[in-house]
N, C-alpha and C positions, 0 to 999 in steps of 0.2 A: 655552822658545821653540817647541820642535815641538807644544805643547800648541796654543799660542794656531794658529799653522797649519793645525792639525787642525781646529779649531774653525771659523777663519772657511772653509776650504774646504768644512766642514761644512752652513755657512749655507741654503744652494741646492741642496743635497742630500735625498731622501728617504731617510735612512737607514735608514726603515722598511722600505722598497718593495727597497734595495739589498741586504740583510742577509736577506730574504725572509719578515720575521719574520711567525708571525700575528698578527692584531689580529680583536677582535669586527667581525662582519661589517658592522654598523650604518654603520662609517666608508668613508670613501674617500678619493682620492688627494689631494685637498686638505686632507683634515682630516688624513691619515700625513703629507705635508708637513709641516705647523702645528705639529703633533708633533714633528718631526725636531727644526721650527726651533728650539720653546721647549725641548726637551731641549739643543741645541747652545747654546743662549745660558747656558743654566742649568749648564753643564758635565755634563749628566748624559746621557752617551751609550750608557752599556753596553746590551747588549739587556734586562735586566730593566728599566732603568731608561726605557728606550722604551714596553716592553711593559707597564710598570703605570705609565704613563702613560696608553695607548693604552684600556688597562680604565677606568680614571676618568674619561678622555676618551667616553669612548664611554656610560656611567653618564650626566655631565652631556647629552650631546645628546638622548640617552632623554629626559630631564627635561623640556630644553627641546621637545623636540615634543610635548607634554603640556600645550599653553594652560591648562589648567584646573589642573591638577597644578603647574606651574609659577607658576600665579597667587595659587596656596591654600598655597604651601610652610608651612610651621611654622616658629616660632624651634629647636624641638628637633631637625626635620629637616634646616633648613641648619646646625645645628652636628652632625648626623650625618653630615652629606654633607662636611661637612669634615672630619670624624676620619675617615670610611673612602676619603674619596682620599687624605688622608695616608700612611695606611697602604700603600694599592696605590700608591702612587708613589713613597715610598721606606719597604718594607718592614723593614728592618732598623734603620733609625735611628730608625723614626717607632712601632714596634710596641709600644715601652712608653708612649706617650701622648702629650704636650705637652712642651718642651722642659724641664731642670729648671735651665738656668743663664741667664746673660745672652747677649745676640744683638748685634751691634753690623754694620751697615750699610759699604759702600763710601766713603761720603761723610763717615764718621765718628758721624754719627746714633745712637741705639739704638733697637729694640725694646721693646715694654713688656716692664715687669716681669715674669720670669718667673709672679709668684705673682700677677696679674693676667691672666692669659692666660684662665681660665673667664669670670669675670666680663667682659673686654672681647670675647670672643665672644659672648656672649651678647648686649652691646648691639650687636656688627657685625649680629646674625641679625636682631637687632627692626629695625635700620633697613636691612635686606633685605627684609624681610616687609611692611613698612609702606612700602616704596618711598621711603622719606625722605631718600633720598641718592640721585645719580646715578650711574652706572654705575663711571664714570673717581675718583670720591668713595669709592663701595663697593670699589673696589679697592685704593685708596692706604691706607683704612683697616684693609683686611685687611694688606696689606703690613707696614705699623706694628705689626699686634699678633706678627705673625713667629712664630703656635703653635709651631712643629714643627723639630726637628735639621734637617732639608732638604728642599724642595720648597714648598715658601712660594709660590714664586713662580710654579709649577705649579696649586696649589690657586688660587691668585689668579688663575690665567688663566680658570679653567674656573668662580669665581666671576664673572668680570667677563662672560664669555662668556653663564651666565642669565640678569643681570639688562642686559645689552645687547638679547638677544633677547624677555625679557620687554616693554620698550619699544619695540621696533621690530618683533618680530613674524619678525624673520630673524636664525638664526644666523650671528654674525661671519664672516667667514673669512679673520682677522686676528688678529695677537697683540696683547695690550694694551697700552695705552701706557707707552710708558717716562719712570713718573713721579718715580722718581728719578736720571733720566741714567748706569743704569748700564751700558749695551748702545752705551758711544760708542765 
């Protein structure tokens, strides 16, 4: 119970900004917001768990202010950019690789197969690269293939967030949509 309290007072809070923590300079008080909020939804509050947010966070907008660099990504480089925000964002879970069991969802759903998890990034990256899915599409499909022990939905925001801006030209400054109604 004092969990869930914690959390939603959480919501509208910069916990970045509160906790004093550093973050790479690149960010500011909307994008440590946006941070706060998706670490507060995701339950992952601690200060690493902000602060290697805030480094992968701050990695993808690098990206996305790079029109050309963001227009040209590689199938190899958006499954790099997803193993090393993995990584910095949840360092201890994520550090041996890809998850090795099954994932199963709030709605009862699952995640693919563990032992399909290479291969179904691989086809997320081609239709990243090839633009062949729309933003709110490239993110639901990342969600579903669920890589990694935790932070899925971290890596998913900051996918949704380059290929939002790759279309429109302006980084979000908004969390993605909740396209499995788990944030009710």
């Amino acid at each position: 119970m004092r969990e869930s309290i914690e959390v939603e007072e959480s919501k509208s809070r910069n916990l970045i900004k509160d906790r004093e923590l550093k973050v790479p300079e690149n960010l500011n008080d909307d994008d440590t917001f946006l941070i706060s909020k998706q670490c507060t939804l995701q339950h992952a509050m601690s200060d690493e768990q902000l602060k290697g947010f805030a480094e992968a966070y701050s990695d993808a907008k690098s990206i996305a202010g790079d029109s050309n660099r963001l227009s040209n990504l590689t199938i190899e480089e958006v499954i790099e950019c997803i193993e090393d925000w993995g990584i910095k964002i949840e360092r201890d879970k994520n550090k041996y690789g890809y998850r090795t069991g099954p994932a199963s969802f709030r709605n009862l759903s699952t995640a693919a197969p563990h032992q399909e998890i290479p291969a179904r990034l691989n086809e997320f990256a081609y239709y990243f690269v090839t633009k062949g899915e729309t933003p709110i599409e490239l993110y639901s499909r990342f969600e579903k293939i669920h890589p990694f022990k935790d932070g899925n939905g971290r890596v998913g925001d900051l996918l949704w967030k380059l290929a939002v801006t790759r279309e429109t030209g302006k980084w979000p400054e908004a969390l993605p949509p909740d396209v499995f109604g788990a944030h009710k």
